[in-house]
DRENTORKOL-3810 file (N, C-alpha, C; in nm, 4 decimals):
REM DRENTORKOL-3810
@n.u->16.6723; n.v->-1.9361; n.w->14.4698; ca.u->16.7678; ca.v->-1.8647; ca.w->14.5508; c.u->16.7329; c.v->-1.8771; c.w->14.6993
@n.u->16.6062; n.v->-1.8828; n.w->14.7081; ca.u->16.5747; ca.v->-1.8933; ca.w->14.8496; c.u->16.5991; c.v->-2.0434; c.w->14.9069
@n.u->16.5713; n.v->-2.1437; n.w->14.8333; ca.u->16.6431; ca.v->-2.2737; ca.w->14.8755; c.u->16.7821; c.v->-2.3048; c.w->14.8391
@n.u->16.8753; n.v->-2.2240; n.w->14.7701; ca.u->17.0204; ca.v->-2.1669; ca.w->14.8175; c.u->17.0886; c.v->-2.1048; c.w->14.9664
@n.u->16.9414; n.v->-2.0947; n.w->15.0363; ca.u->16.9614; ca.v->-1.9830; ca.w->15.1437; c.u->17.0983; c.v->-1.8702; c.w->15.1279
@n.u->17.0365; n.v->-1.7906; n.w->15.0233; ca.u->17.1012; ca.v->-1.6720; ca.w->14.9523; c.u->17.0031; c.v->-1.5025; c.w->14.9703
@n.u->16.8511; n.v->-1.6011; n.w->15.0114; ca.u->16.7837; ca.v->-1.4673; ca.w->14.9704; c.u->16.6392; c.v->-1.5032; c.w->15.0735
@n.u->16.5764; n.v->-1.4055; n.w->15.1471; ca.u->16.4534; ca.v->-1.4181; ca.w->15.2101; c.u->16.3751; c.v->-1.3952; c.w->15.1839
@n.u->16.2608; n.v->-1.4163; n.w->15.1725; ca.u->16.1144; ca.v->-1.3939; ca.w->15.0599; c.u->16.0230; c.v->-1.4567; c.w->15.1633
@n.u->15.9604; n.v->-1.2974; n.w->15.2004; ca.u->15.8378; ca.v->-1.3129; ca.w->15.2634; c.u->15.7607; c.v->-1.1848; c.w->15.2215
@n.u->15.6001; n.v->-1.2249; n.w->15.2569; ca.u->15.5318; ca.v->-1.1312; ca.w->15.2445; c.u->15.5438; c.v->-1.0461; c.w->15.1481
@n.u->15.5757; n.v->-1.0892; n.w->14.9820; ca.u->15.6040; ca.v->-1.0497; ca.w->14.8900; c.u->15.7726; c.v->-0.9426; c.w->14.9313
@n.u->15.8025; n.v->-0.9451; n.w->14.9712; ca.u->15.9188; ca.v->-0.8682; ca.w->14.9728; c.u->16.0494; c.v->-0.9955; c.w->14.9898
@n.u->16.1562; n.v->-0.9370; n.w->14.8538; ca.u->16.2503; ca.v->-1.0395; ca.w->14.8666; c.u->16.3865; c.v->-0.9406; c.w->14.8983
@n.u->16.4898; n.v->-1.0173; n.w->14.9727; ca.u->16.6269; ca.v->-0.9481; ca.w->15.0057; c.u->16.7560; c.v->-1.0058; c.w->15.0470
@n.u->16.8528; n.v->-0.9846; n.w->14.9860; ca.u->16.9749; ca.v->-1.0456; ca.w->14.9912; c.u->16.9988; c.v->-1.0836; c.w->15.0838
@n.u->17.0485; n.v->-1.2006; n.w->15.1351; ca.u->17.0806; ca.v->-1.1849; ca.w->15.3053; c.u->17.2615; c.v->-1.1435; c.w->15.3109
@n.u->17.2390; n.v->-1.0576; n.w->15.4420; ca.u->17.4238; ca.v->-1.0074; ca.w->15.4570; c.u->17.5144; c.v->-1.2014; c.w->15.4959
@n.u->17.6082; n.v->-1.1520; n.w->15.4495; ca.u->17.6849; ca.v->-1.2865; ca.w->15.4941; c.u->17.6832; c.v->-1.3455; c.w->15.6242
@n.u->17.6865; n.v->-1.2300; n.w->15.7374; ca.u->17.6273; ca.v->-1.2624; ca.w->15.9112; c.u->17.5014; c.v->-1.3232; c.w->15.8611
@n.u->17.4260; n.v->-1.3277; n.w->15.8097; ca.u->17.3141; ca.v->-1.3695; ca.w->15.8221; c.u->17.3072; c.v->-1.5261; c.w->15.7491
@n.u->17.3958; n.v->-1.5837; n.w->15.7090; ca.u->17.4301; ca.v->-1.7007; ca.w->15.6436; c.u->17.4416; c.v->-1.7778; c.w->15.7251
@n.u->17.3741; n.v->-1.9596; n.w->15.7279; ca.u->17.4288; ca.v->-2.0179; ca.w->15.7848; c.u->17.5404; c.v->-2.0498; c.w->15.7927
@n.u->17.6104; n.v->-2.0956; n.w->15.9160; ca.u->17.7467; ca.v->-2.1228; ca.w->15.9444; c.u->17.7812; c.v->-2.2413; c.w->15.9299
@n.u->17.6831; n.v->-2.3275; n.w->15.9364; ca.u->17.6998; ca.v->-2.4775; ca.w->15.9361; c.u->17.6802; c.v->-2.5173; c.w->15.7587
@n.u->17.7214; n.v->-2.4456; n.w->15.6575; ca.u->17.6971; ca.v->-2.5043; ca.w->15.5164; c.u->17.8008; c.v->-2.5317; c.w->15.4820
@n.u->17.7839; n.v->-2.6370; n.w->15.4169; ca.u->17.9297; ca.v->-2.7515; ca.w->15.3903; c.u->17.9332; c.v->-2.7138; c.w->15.1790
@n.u->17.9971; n.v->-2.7055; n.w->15.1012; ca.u->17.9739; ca.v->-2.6127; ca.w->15.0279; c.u->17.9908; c.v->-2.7615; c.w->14.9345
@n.u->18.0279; n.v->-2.8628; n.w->14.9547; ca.u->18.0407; ca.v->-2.9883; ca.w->14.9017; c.u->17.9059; c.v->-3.0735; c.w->14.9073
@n.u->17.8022; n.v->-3.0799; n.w->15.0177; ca.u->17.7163; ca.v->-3.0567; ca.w->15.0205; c.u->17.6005; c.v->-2.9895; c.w->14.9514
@n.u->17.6170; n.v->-2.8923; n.w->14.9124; ca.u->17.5526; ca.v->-2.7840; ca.w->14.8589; c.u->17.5173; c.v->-2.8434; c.w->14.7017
@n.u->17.3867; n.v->-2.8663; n.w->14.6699; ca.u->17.3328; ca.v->-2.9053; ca.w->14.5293; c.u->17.2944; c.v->-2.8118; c.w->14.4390
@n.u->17.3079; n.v->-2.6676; n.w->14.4973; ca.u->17.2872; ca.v->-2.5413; ca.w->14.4406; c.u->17.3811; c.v->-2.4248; c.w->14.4332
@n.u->17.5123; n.v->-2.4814; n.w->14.3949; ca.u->17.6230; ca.v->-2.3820; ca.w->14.4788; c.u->17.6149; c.v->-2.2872; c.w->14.3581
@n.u->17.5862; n.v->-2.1798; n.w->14.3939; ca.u->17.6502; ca.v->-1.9940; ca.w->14.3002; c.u->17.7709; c.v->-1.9366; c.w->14.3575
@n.u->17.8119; n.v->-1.8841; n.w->14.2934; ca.u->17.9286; ca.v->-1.8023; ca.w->14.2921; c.u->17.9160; c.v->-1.6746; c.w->14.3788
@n.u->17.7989; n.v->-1.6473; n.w->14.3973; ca.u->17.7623; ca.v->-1.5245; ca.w->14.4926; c.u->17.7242; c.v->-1.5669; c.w->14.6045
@n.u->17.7041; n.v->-1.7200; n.w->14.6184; ca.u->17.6977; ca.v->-1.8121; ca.w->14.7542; c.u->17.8080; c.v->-1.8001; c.w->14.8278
@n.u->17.9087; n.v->-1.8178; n.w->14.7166; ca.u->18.0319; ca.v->-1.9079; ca.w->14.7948; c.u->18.1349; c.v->-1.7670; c.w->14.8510
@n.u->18.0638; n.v->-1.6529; n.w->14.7342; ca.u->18.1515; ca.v->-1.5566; ca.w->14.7809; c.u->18.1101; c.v->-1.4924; c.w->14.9622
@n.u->17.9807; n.v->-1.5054; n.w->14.9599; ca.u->17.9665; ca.v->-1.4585; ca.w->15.0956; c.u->17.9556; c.v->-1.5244; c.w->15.2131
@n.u->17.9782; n.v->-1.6647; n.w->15.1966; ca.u->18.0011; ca.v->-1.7255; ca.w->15.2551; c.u->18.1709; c.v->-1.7296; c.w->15.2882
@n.u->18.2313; n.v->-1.6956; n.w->15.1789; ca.u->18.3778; ca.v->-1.6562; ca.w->15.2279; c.u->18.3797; c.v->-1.5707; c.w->15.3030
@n.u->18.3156; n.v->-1.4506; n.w->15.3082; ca.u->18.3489; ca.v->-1.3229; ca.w->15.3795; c.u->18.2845; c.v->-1.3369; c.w->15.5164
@n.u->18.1932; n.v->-1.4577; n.w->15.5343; ca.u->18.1778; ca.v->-1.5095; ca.w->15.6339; c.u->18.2275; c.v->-1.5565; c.w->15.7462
@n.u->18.3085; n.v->-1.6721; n.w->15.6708; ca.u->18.4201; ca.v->-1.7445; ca.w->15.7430; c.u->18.5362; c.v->-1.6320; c.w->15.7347
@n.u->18.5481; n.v->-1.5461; n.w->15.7016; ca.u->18.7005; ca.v->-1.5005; ca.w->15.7324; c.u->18.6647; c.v->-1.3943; c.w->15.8299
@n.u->18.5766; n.v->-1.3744; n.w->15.8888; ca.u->18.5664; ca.v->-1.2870; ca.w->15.9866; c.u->18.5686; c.v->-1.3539; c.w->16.1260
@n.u->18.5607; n.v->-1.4901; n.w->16.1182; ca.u->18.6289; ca.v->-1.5923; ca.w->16.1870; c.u->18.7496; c.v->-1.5975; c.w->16.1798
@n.u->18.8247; n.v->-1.5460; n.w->16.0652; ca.u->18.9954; ca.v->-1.6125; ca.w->16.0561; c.u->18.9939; c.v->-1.6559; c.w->15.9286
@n.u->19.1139; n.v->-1.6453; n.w->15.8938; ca.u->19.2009; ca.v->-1.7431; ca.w->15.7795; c.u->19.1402; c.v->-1.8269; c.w->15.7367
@n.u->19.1695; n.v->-1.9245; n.w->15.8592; ca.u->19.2064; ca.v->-2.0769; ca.w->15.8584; c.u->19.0381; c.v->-2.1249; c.w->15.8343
@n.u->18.9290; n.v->-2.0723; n.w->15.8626; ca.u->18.8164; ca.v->-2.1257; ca.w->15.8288; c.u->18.7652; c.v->-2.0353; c.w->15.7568
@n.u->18.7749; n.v->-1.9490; n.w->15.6802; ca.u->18.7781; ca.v->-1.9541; ca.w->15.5212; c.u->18.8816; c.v->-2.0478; c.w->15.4250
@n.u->18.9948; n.v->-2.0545; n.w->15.4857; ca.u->19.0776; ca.v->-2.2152; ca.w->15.4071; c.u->18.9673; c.v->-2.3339; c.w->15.4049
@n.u->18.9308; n.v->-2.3602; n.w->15.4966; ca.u->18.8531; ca.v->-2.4783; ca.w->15.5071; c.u->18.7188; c.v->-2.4800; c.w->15.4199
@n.u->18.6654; n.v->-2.3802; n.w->15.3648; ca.u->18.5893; ca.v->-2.3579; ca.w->15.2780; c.u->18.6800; c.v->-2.3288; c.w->15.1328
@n.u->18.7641; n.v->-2.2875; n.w->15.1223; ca.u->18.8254; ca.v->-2.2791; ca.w->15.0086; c.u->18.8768; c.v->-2.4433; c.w->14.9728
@n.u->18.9159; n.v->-2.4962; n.w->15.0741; ca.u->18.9304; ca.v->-2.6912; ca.w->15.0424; c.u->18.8144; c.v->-2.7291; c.w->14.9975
@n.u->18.6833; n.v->-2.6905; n.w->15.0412; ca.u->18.5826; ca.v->-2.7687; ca.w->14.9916; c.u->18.5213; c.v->-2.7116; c.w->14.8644
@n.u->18.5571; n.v->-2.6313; n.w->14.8258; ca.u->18.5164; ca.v->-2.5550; ca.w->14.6757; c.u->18.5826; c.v->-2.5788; c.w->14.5743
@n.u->18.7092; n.v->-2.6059; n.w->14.6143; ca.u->18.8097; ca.v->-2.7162; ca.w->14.5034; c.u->18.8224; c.v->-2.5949; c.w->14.3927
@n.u->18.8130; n.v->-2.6358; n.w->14.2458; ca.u->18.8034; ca.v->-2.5760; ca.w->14.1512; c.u->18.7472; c.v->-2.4202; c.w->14.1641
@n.u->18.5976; n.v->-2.4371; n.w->14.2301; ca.u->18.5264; ca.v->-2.3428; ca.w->14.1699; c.u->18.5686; c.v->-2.2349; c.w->14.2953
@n.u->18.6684; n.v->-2.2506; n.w->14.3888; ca.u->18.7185; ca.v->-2.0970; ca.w->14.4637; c.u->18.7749; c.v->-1.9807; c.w->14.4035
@n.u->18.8337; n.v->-1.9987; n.w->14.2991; ca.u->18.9259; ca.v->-1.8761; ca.w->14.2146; c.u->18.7962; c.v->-1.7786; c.w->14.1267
@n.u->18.6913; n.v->-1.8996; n.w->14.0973; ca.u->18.5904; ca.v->-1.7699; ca.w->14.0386; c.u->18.5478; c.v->-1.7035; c.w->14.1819
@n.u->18.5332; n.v->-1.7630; n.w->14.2991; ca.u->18.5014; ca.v->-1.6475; ca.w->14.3969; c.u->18.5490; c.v->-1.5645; c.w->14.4168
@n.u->18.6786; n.v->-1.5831; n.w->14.4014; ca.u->18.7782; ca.v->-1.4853; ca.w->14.4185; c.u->18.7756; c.v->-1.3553; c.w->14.3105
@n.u->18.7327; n.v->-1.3784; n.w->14.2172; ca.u->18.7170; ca.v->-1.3058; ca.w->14.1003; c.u->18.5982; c.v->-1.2378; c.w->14.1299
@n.u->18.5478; n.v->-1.2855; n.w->14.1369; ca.u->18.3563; ca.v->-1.2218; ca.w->14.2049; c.u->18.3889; c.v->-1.1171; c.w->14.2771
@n.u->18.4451; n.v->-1.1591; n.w->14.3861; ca.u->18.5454; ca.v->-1.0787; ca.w->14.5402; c.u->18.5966; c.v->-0.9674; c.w->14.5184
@n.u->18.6719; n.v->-0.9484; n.w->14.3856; ca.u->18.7185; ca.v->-0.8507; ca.w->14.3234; c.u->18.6062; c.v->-0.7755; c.w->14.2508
@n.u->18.5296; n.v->-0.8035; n.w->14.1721; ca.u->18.4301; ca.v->-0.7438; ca.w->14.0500; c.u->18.3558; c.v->-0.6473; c.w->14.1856
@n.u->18.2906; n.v->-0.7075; n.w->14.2689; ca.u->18.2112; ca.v->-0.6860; ca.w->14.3742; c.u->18.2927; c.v->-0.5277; c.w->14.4660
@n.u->18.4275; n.v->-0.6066; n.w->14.5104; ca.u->18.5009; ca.v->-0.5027; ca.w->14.5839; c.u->18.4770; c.v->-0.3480; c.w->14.4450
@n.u->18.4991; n.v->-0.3661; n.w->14.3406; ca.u->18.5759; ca.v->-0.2298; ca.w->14.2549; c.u->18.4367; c.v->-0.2163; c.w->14.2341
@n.u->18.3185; n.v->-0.2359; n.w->14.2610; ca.u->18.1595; ca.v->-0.1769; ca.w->14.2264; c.u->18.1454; c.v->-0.1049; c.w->14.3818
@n.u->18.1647; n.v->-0.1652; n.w->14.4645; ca.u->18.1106; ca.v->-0.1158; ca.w->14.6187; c.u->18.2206; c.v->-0.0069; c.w->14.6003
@n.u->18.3360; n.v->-0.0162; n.w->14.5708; ca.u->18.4415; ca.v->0.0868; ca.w->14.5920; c.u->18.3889; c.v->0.2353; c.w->14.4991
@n.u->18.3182; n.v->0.2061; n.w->14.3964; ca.u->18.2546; ca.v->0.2997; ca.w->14.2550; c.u->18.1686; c.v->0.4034; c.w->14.3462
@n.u->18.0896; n.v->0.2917; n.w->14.3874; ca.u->17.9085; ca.v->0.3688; ca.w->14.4767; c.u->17.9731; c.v->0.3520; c.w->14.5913
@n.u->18.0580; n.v->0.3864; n.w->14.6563; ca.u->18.1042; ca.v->0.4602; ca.w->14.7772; c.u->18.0443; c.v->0.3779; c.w->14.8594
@n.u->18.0079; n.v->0.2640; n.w->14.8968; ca.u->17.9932; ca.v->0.1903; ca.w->15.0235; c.u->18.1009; c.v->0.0878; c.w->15.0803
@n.u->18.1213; n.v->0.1614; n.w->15.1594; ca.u->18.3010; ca.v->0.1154; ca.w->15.1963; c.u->18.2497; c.v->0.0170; c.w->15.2871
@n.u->18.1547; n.v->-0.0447; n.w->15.3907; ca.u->18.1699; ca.v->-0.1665; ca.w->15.4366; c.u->18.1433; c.v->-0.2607; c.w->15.4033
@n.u->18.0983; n.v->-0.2974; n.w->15.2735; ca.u->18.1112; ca.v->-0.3664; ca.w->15.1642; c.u->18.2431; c.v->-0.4079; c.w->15.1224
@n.u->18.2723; n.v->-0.3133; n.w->15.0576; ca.u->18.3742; ca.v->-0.2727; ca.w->14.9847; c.u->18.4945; c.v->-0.3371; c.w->15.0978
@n.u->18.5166; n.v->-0.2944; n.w->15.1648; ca.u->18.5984; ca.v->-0.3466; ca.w->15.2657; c.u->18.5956; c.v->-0.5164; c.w->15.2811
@n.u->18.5047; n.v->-0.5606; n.w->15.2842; ca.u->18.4551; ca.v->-0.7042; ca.w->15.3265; c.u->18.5213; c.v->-0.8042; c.w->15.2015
@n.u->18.4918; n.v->-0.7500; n.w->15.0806; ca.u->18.5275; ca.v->-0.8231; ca.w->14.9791; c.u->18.6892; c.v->-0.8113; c.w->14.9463
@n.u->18.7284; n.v->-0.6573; n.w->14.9890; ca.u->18.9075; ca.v->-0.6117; ca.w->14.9830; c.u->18.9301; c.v->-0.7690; c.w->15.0866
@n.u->18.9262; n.v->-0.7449; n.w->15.1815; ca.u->18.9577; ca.v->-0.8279; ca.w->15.2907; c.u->18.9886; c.v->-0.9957; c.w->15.2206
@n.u->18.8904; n.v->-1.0551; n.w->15.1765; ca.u->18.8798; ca.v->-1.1455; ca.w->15.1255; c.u->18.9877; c.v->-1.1590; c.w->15.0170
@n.u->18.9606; n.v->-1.0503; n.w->14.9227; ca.u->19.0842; ca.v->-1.0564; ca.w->14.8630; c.u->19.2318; c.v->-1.0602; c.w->14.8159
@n.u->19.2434; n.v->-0.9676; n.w->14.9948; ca.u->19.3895; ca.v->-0.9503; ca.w->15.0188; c.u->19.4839; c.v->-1.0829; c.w->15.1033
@n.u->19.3630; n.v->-1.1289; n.w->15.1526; ca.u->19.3831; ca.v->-1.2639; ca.w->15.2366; c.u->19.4067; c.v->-1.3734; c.w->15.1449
@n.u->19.3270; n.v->-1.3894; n.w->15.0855; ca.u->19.3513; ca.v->-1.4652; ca.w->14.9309; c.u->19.4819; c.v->-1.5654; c.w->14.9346
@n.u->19.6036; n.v->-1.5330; n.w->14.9485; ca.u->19.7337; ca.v->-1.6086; ca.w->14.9042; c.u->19.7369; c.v->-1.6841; c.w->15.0247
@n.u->19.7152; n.v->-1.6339; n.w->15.1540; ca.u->19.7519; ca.v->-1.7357; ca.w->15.2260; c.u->19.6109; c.v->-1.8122; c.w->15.2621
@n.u->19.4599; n.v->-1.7568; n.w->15.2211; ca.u->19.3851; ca.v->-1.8555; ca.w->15.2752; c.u->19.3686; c.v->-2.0064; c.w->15.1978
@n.u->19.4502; n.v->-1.9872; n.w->15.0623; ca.u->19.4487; ca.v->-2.0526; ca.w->14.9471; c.u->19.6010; c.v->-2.1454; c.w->14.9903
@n.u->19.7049; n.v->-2.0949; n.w->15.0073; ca.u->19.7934; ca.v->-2.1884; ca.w->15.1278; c.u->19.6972; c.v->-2.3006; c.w->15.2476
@n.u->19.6689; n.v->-2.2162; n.w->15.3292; ca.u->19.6165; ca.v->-2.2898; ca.w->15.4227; c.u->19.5017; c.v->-2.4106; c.w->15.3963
@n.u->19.4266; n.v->-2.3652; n.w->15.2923; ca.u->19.3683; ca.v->-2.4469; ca.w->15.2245; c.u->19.3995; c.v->-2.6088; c.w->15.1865
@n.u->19.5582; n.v->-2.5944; n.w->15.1128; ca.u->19.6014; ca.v->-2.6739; ca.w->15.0761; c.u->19.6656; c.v->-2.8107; c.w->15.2042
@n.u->19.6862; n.v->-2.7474; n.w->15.3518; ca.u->19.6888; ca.v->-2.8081; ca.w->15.4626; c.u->19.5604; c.v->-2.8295; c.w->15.4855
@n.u->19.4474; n.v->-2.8122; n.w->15.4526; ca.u->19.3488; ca.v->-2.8291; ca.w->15.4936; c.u->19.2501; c.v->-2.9482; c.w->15.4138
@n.u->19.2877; n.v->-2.9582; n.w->15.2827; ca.u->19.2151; ca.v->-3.0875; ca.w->15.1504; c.u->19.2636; c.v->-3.2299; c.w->15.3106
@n.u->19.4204; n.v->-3.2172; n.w->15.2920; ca.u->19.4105; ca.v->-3.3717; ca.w->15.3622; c.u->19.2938; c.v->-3.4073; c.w->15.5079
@n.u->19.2901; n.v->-3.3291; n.w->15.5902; ca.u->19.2285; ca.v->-3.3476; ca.w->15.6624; c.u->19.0945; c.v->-3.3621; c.w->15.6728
@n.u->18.9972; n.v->-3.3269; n.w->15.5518; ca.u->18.8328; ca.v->-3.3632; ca.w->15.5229; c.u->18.8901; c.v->-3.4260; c.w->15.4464
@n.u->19.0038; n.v->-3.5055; n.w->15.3499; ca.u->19.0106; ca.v->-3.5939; ca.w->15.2797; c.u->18.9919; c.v->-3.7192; c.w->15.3657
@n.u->19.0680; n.v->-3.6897; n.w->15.4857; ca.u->19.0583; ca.v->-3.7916; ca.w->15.6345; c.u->18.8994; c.v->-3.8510; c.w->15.6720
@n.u->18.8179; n.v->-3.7445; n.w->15.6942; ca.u->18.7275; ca.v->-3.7151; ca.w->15.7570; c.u->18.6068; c.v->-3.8189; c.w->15.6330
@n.u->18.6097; n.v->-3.7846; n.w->15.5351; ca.u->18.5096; ca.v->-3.8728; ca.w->15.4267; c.u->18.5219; c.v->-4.0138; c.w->15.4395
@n.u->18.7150; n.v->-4.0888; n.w->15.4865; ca.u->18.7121; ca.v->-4.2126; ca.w->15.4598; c.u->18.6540; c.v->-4.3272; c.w->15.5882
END
């Protein structure tokens, strides 16, 4: 997990990292270790940027974006349970955005389809 850069482990103490704390530069196509709890916070990442670059991560996840999306949800209705609403919020967000970042997405395959050839 820690060579996921998902989790920090030092000095015997290990801890989730918040999605701010994610690199920005991870290409998720790239990625030889991709989880589902990667990709989800790395969404909630990019959409605090905008839409359109969480689309651009939803192009490069192809298939495996709709289980994030599902995650997004499981995650939102647990943070929503134990009352931590800026959580909870982060993953709503993601979720409610959902239809059109998954649109924009689809303007978005051709152009890293561009970019590979």
């Amino acid at each position: 997990m820690v060579e996921a850069g998902i989790v920090a482990a030092r000095a015997g103490k290990v801890q989730l990292l918040r999605p701010e704390q994610l690199a920005a530069e991870w290409d998720p196509t790239a990625d030889k270790r991709l989880t589902v709890w990667e990709m989800v916070h790395h969404l909630v990442r990019a959409l605090d940027a905008g839409e359109r670059a969480a689309a651009e991560l939803v192009a490069g996840l192809g298939s495996h974006a709709e289980t994030a999306r599902e995650l997004a949800y499981r995650l939102y209705t647990i943070c929503e349970r134990k009352k931590r609403a800026p959580e909870a919020l982060a993953y709503n967000a993601l979720v409610q955005s959902w239809p059109e970042i998954v649109r924009l997405s689809k303007e978005a395959r051709p152009q890293q389809q561009e970019r590979l050839l």
